[in-house]
PLY file of the C-alpha trace (Angstrom):
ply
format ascii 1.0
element vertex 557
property float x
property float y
property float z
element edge 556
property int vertex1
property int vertex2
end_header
24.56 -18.92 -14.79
24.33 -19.71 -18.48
25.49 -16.08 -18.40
25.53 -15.62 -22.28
21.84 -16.38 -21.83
21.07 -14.15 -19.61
22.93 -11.06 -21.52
20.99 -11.72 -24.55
18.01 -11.50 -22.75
19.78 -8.09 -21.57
20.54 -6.96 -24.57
16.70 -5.88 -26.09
16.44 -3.17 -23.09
18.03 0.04 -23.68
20.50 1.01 -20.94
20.03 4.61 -19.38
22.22 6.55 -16.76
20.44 5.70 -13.42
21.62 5.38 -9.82
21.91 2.08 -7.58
21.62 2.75 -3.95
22.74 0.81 -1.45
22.71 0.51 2.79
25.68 -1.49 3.60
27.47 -1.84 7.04
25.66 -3.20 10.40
22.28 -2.98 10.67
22.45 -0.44 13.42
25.11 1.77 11.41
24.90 1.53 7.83
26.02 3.80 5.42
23.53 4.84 2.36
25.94 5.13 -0.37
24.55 5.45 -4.63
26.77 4.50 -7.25
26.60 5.35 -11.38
24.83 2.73 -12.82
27.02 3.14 -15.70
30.15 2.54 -14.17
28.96 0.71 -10.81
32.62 0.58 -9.80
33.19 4.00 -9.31
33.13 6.63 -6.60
30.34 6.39 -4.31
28.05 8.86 -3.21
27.55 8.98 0.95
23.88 9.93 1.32
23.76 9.45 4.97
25.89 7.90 7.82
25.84 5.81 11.03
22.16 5.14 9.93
19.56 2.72 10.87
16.45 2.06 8.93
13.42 1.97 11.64
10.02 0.97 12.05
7.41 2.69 9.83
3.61 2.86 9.76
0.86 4.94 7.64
-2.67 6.53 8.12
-5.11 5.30 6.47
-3.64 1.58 5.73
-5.94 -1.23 5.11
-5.88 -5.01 4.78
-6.35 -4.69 0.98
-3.43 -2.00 0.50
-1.14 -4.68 0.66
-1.89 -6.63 -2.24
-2.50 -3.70 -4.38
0.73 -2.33 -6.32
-1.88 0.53 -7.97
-1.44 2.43 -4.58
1.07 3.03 -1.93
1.49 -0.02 1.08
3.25 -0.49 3.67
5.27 -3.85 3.14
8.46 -5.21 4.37
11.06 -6.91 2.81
14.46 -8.24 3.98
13.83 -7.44 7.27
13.34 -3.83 6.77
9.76 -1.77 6.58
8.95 0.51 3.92
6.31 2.48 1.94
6.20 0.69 -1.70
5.24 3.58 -3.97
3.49 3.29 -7.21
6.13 3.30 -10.26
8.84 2.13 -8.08
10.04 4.33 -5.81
9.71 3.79 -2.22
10.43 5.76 0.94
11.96 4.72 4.61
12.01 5.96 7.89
15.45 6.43 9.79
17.62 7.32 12.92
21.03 8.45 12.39
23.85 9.36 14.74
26.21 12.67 13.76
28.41 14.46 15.79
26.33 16.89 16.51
23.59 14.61 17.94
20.80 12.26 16.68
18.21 13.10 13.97
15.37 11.30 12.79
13.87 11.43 8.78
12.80 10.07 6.10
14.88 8.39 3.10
13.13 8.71 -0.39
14.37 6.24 -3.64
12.95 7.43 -6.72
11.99 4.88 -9.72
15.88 6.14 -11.31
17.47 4.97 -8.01
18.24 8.72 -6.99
18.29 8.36 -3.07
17.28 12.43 -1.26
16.47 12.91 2.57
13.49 14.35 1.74
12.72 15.67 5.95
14.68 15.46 8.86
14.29 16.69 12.57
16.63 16.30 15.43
15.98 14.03 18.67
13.71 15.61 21.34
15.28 15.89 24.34
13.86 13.33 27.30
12.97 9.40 27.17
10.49 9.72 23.98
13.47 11.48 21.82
11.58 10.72 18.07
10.07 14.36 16.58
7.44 12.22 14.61
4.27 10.60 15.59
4.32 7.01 14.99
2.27 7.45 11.75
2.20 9.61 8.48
0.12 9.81 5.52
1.08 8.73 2.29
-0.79 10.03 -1.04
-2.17 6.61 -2.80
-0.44 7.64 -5.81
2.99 7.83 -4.03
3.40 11.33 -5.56
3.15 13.00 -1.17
3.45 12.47 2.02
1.98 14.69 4.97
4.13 13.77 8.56
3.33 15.60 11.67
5.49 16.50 14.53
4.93 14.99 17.80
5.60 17.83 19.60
3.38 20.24 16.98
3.50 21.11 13.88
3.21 19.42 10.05
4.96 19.16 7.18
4.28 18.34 3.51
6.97 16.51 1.06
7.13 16.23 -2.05
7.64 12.59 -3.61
7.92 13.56 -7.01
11.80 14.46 -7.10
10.75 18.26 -7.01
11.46 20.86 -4.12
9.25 23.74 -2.94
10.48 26.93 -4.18
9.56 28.40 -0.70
12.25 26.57 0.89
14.28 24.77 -1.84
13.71 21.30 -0.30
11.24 18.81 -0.71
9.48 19.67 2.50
7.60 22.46 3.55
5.84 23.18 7.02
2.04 23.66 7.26
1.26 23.86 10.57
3.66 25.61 12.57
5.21 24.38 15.90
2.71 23.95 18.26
-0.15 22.99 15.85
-1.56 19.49 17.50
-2.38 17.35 15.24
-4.60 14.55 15.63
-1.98 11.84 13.93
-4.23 9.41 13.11
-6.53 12.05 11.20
-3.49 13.26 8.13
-4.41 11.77 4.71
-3.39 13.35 1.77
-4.01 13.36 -1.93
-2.50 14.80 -4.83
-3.87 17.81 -4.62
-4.32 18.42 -1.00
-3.85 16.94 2.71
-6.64 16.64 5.35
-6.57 16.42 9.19
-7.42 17.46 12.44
-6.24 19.93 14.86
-6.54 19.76 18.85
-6.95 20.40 21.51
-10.77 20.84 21.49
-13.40 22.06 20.31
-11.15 19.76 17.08
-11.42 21.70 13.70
-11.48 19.60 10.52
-8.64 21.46 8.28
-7.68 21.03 4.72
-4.48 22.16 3.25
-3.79 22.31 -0.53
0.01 21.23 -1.39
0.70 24.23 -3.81
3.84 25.90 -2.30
2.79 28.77 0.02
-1.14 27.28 0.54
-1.98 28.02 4.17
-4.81 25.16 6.11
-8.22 26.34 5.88
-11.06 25.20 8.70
-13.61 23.12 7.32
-14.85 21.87 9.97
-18.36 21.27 10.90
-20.75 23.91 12.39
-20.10 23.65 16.18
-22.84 21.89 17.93
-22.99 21.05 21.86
-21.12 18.07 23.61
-19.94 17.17 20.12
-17.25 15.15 18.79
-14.91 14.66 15.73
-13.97 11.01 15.32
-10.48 10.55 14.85
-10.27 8.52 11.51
-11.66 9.94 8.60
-12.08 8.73 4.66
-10.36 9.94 1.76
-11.22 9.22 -2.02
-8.70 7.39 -3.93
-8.40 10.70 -6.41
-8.38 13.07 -3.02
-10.85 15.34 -4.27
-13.35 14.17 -1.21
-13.03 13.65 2.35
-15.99 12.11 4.84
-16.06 12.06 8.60
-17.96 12.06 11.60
-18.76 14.31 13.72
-21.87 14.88 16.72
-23.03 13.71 19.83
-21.42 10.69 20.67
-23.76 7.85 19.51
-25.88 10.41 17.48
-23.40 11.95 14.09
-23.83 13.08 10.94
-21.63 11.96 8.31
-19.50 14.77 6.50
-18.19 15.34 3.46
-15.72 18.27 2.61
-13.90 18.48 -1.23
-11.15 20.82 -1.89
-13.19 24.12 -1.98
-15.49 25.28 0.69
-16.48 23.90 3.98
-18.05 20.62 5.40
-21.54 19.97 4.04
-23.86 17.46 5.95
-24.77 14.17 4.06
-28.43 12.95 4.21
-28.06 9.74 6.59
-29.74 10.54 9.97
-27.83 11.01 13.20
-27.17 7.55 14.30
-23.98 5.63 15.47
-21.94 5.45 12.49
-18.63 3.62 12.50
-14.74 4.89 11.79
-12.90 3.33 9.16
-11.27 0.82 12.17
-7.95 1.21 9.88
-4.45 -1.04 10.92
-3.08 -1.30 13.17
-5.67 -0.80 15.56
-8.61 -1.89 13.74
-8.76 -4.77 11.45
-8.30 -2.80 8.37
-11.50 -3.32 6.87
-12.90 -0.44 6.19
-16.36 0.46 8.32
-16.10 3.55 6.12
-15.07 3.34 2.45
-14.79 6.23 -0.43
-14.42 4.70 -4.42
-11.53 6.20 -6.44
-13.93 9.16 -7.54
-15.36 10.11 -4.63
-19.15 9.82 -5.87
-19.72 6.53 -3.31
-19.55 6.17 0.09
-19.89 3.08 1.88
-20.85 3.00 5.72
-22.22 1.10 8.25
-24.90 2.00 11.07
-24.45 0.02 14.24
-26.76 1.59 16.35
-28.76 -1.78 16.68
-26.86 -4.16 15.14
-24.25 -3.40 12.06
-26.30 -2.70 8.61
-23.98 -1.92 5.78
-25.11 1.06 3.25
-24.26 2.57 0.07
-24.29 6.25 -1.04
-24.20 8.14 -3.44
-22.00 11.35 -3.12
-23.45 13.33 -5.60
-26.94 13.33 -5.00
-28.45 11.62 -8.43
-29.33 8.36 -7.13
-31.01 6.96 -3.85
-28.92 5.28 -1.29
-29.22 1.62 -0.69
-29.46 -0.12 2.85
-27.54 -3.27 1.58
-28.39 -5.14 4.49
-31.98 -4.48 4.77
-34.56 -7.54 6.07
-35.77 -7.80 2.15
-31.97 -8.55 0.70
-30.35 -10.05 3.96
-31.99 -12.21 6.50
-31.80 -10.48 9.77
-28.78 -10.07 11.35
-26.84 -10.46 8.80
-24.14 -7.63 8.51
-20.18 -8.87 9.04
-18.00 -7.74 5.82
-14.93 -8.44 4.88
-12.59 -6.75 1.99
-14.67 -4.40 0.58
-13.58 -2.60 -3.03
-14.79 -0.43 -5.24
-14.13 -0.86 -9.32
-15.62 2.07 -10.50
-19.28 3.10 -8.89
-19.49 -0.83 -8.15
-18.91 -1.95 -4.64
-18.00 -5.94 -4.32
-17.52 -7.17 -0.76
-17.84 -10.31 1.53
-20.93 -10.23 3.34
-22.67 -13.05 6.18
-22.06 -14.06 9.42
-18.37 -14.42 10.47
-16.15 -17.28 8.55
-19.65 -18.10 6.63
-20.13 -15.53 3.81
-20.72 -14.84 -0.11
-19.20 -12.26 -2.18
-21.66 -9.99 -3.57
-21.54 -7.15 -6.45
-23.42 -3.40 -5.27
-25.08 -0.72 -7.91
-27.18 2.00 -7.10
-30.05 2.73 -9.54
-32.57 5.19 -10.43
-35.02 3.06 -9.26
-33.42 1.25 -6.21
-29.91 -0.67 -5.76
-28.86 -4.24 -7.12
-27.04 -6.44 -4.32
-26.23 -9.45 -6.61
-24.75 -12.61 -5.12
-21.37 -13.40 -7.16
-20.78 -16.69 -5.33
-23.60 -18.39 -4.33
-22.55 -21.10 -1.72
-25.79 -19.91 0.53
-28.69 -18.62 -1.96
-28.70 -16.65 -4.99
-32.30 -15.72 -4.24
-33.08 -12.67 -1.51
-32.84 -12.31 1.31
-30.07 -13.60 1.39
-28.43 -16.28 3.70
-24.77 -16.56 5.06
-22.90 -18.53 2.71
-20.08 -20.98 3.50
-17.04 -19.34 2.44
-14.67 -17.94 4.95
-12.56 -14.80 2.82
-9.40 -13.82 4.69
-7.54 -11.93 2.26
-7.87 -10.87 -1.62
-5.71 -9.58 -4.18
-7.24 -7.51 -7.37
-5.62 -8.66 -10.44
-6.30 -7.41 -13.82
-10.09 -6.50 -12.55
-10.49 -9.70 -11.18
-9.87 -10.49 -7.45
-7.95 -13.45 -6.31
-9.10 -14.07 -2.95
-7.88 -16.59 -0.23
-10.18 -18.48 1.43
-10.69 -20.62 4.79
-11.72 -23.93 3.60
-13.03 -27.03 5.60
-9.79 -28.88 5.73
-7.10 -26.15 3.61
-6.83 -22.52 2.68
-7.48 -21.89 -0.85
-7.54 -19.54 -3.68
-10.61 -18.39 -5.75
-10.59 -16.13 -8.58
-13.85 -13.75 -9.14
-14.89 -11.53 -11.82
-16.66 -8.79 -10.13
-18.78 -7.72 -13.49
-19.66 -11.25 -14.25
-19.88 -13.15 -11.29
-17.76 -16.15 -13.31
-15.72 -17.76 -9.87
-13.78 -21.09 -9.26
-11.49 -22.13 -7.05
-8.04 -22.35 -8.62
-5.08 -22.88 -6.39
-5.71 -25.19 -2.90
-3.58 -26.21 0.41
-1.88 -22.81 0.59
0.25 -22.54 3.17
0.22 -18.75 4.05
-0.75 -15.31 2.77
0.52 -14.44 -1.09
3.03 -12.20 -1.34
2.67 -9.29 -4.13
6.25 -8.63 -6.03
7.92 -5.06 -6.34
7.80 -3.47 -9.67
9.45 -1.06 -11.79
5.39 0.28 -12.97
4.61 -2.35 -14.77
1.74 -4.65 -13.41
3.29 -6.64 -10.13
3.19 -10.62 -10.42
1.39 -12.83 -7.52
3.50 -15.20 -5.29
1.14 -17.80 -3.67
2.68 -20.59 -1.38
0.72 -24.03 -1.47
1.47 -27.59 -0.38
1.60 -28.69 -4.29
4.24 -26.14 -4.78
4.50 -22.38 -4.96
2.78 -20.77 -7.91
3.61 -17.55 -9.89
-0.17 -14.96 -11.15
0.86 -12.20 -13.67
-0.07 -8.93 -12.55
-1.22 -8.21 -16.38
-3.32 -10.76 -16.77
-4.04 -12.85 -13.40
-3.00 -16.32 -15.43
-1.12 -18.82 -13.54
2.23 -18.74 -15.31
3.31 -21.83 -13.64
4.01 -24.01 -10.65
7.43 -24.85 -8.49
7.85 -28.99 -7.54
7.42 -28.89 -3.41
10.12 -28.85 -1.72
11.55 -25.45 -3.78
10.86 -22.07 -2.84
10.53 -18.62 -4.53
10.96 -15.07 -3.13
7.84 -12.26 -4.13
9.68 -11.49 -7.63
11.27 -8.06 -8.94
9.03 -6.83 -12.25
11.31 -4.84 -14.70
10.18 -2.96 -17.53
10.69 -6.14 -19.82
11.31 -9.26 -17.69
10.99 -10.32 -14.27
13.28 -12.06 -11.22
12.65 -14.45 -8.88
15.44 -16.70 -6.75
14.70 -20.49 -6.21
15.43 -21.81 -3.08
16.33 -24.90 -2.16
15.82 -26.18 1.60
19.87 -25.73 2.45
19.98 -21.92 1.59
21.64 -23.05 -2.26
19.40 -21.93 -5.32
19.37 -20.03 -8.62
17.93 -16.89 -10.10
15.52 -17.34 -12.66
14.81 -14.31 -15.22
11.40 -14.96 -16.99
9.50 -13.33 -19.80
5.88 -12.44 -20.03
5.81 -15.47 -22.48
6.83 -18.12 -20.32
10.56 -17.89 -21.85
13.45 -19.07 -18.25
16.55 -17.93 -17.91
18.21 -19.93 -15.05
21.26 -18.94 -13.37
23.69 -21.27 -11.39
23.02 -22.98 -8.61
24.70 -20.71 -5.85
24.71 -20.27 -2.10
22.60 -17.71 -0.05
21.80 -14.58 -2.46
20.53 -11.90 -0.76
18.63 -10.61 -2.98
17.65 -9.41 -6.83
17.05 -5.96 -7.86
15.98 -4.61 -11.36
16.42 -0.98 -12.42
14.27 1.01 -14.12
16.17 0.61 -17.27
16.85 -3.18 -17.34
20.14 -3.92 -15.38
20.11 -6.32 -12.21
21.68 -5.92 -9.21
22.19 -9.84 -7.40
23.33 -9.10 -4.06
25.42 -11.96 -2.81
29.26 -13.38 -2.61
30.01 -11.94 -5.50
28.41 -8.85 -5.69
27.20 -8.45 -9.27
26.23 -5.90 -11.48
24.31 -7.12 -15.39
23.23 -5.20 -17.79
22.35 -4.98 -21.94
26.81 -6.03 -23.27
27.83 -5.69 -19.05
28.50 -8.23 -16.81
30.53 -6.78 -13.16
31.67 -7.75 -10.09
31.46 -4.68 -7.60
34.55 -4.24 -6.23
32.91 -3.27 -2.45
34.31 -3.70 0.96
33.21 -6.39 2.60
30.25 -6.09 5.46
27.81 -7.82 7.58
24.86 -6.31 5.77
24.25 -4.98 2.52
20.40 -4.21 0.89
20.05 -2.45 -2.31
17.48 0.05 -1.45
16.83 0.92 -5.78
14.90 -1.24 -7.83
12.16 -3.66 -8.37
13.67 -5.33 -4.98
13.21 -8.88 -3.53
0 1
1 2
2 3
3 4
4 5
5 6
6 7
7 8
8 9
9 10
10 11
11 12
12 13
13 14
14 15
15 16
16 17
17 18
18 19
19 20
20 21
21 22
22 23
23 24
24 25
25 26
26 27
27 28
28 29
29 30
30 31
31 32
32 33
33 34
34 35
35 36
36 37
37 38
38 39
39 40
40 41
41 42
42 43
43 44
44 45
45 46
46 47
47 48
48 49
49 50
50 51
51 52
52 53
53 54
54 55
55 56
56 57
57 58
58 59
59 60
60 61
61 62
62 63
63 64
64 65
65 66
66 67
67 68
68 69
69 70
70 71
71 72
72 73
73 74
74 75
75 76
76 77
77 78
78 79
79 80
80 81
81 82
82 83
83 84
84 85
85 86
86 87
87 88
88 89
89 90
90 91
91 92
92 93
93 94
94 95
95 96
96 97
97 98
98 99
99 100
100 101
101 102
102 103
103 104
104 105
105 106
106 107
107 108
108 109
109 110
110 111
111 112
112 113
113 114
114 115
115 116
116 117
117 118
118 119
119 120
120 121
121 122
122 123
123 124
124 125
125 126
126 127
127 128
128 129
129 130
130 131
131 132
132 133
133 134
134 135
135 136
136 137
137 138
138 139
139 140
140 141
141 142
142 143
143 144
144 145
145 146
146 147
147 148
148 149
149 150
150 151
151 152
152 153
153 154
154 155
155 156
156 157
157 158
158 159
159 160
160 161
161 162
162 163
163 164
164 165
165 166
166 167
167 168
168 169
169 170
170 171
171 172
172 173
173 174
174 175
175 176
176 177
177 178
178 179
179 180
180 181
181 182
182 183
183 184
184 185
185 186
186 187
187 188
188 189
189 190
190 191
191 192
192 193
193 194
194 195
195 196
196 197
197 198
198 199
199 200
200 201
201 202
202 203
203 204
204 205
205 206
206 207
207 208
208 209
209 210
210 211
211 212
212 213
213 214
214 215
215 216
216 217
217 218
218 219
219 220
220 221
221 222
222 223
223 224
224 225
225 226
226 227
227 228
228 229
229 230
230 231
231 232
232 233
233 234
234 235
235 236
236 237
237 238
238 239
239 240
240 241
241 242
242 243
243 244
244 245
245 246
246 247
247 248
248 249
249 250
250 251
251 252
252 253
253 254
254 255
255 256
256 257
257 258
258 259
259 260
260 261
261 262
262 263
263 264
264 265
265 266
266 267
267 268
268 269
269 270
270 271
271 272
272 273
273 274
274 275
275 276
276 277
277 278
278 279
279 280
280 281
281 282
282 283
283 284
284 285
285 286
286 287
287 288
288 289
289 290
290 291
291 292
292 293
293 294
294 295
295 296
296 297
297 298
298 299
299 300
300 301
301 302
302 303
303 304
304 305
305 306
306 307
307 308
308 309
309 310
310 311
311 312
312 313
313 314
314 315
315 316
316 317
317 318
318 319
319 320
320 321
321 322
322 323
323 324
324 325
325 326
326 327
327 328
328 329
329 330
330 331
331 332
332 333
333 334
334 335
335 336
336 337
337 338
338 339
339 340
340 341
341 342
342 343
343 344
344 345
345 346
346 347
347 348
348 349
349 350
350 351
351 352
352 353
353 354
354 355
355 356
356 357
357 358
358 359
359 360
360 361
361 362
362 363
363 364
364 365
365 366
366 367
367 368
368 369
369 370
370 371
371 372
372 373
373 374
374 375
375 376
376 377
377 378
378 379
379 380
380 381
381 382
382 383
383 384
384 385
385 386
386 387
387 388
388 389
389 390
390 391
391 392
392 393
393 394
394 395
395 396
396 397
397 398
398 399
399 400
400 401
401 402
402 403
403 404
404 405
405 406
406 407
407 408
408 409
409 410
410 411
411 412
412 413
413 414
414 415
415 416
416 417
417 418
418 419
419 420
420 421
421 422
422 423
423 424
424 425
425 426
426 427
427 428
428 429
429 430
430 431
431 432
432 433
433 434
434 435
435 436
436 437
437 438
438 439
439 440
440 441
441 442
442 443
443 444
444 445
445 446
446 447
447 448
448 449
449 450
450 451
451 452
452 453
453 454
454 455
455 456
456 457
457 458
458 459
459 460
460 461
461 462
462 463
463 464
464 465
465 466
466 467
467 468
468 469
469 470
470 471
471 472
472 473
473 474
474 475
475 476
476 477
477 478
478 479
479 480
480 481
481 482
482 483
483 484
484 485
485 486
486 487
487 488
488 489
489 490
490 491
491 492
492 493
493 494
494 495
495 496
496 497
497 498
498 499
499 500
500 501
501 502
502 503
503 504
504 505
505 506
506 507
507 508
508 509
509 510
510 511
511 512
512 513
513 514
514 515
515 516
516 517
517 518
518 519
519 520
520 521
521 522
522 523
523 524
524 525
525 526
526 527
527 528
528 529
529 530
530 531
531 532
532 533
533 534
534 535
535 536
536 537
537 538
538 539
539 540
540 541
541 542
542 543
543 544
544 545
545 546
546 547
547 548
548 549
549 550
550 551
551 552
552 553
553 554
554 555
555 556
């Protein structure tokens, strides 16, 4: 490395005490050990032991979540699954063996590197030995999480670094043993967590997270040969909840906030659609809430599938987006739908041939405005000819990749103006969002004229690798960013780079394992040596030697 370079770079961020964590051993027995960030070559501290980091999925999760850093996503990195939180914390799911037997929980970093076991069971006896369902909810502002039991029962933790004064841990247990809960149903906000309890008749419950709050019913009125769907809708802010619930092929949508009972919203009885969230559905939302929880967007498929706006607090009239006067019949496939603010902007046409259109609701009838145009920007609208398969929202515009005749590409849109082009083509597979420290995440995006870096502030292209060189998703810090170039025979460098366009390259070494940046500015380079930099510090950690080591703190790549 032109290491003198790199430590002035280092030296404009204050340093701070802080904690690196680390999982080091085999992959099926590692050992989660933190270590001063001020003197990274002292004592450790053994978190957990004989551990290994499983599997994880979350309620609620949809294809957009993971290009979003503004809320919590399931991503994976290294090999290993985990819940990205906003700020830069993150939490994992793990099995560890003691002496006394085998326990399952969950492993929260916070933004400071602190590593807590924030809930853990022991194995249930018999050939299904996990105590948690194969899901839990995570609050989109990373602040919660709500994890049932499989056998009965929920709990809700605290992500925030608190505890409960109830039971001076971060946990605390809502519904006692027993309870069944409907795992798919748990989403939870900051201020409270909604789900459903069965067996039938299934109440609707809401529980707020203050210590000692007890779940109130909120379920519907109870109406004959009725059903609760499963998934249900939460606002980004929490303060709403929709679901369905009737007659099979005839409900009512219902909304519920976080005082009083379920309220019936206007739409007739019809066959309404659930959410369809990963990993079962496709993850693009049939059922959609905006951030305040004044819009709801819904679709009606009891003929064929017409898409709808609402609005939640009763001012303005709805809006049958796909009606025969805006669409041309038949006309209803979406794709990525997203709210910014009260607007709604989503793909709409036949499958693989649509336009991206901007939604508003008005006092005297909705605007469905065609932001793209490739079909006709005159109603009713056509299909188009773009085929959307993902989209990232940068800086309020969305970068969206695209099926194209002969190569994937990338298009930027401004929702509010409807200014589009494409701007990146030839990409050669889905772009990879960074990990940051809080600060806006930058935009990895892999094409056959080289791999190109977006910044999270702004959505610019800050620049474009020669083919043949590759970059991992890079770390944000709280003043610069890291990325490692790699070359085709596992040699590269770590670059540092400044919102301005200023490089720092390191030297060209073999097979790092990866870059992390602390909240305060130091890096962590995980390789042969192990190294530690920070503002006037450059170490080598002194640690044993072992097959696998991941440093679970950090803006990680």
């Amino acid at each position: 490395m032109r290491r003198h370079a790199l430590l002035h770079l280092l030296t404009v961020l204050p340093l701070a005490a802080q904690t690196i964590t680390f999982a080091e051993g085999t992959p099926g027995a590692l050992t989660i050990v933190t270590v001063a960030e001020a003197n990274p070559n002292g004592p450790d501290t053994v978190v957990l032991a004989n551990v290994e980091l499983l599997p994880l999925e979350t309620t609620g999760r949809t294809l957009a979540q993971a290009l979003d850093p503004t809320v919590s996503r399931r991503i994976e990195r290294n090999g290993v699954q985990r819940v990205e939180l906003p700020g830069g914390g993150r939490l994992f799911r793990y099995r560890r063996a003691a002496g006394t037997g085998t326990f399952y929980g969950f492993l929260h970093i916070a933004a400071d590197g602190a590593a807590r076991v924030v809930l853990e069971r022991p194995a249930l006896p018999g050939p299904s030995p996990d105590p948690f369902f194969d899901r839990f909810a995570v609050a989109a502002d990373g602040q919660h999480a709500a994890i049932a039991l499989a056998n009965g029962g929920m709990f809700v933790v605290r992500l925030d670094g608190g505890v409960f004064a109830s039971t001076g841990t971060p946990a605390r247990q809502v519904v006692p043993n027993g309870g069944d809960v409907v795992p798919a149903s748990v989403l939870v906000g900051p201020v409270a967590v909604f789900f459903q309890l069965d067996p039938g008749p299934v109440q609707v419950m809401r529980c707020d997270l203050a210590d000692g709050a007890l779940p109130v019913d909120v379920s519907a009125p109870v109406q004959a040969n009725a059903i609760t769907k499963d998934e249900m809708a939460i606002s980004g802010d929490g303060s709403r909840c929709v679901f369905l619930y009737g007659p099979q092929q005839q409900q009512r949508l219902w909304q519920v906030g976080l005082t009083g009972s379920a309220t019936v919203l206007p739409p007739l009885a019809s066959k309404y659609e659930e959410p369809a969230y990963l990993p079962e559905g496709p993850g693009e939302p049939a059922m959609l809430l905006n951030h305040a929880g004044t819009r709801l967007f819904f679709i009606d498929s009891d003929v064929r599938d017409e898409l709808s706006l609402l609005d939640l607090t009763g001012t303005l009239p709805p809006l049958q987006i796909t009606e025969s006067t805006i669409f041309q019949p038949y006309i209803g496939s979406h794709i990525l739908p997203k709210f910014a603010a009260d607007r709604l902007t989503v793909a709409i046409g036949d499958p693989a041939a649509m336009d991206w259109f901007r939604v508003e609701l008005a006092p005297l009838g909705g605007t469905v405005i065609n932001l793209t145009g490739t079909g006709s920007l005159a109603q009713p609208f056509p299909s188009g000819t773009l085929a959307p398969v993902d989209a990232a929202s940068v800086n309020g515009s969305l970068l969206v990749v695209e099926q194209g005749a002969t190569s994937v590409n990338l298009r930027r849109i401004d929702p509010l103006t409807g200014a589009q082009a494409v701007v990146q083509q030839d990409l050669l597979g889905a772009p990879e969002l960074g990990s940051s420290n809080g600060v806006p995440a930058d935009l990895l995006v892999h094409g056959s004229a080289g791999e190109a870096l977006y910044a999270g502030s702004s959505g610019a292209l800050m620049g474009v690798l020669p083919p043949g060189l590759a970059l991992t998703p890079p770390a944000q810090g709280p003043l610069f960013a890291a990325t490692w170039v790699a070359l085709p025979n596992q040699w590269g460098a770590a670059a540092f780079y400044l919102p301005d366009g200023t490089v720092v390259m390191g030297p060209f070494e073999f097979d790092l394992k990866q870059l992390a940046l602390t909240l305060q500015g130091g890096v962590v380079m995980v390789g042969s040596p192990l190294r530690y930099l920070a503002p006037g510090a450059y170490t080598v950690l002194t640690r044993a030697a072992v097959p696998f080591r991941l440093c679970l703190s950090g803006a990680g790549v």
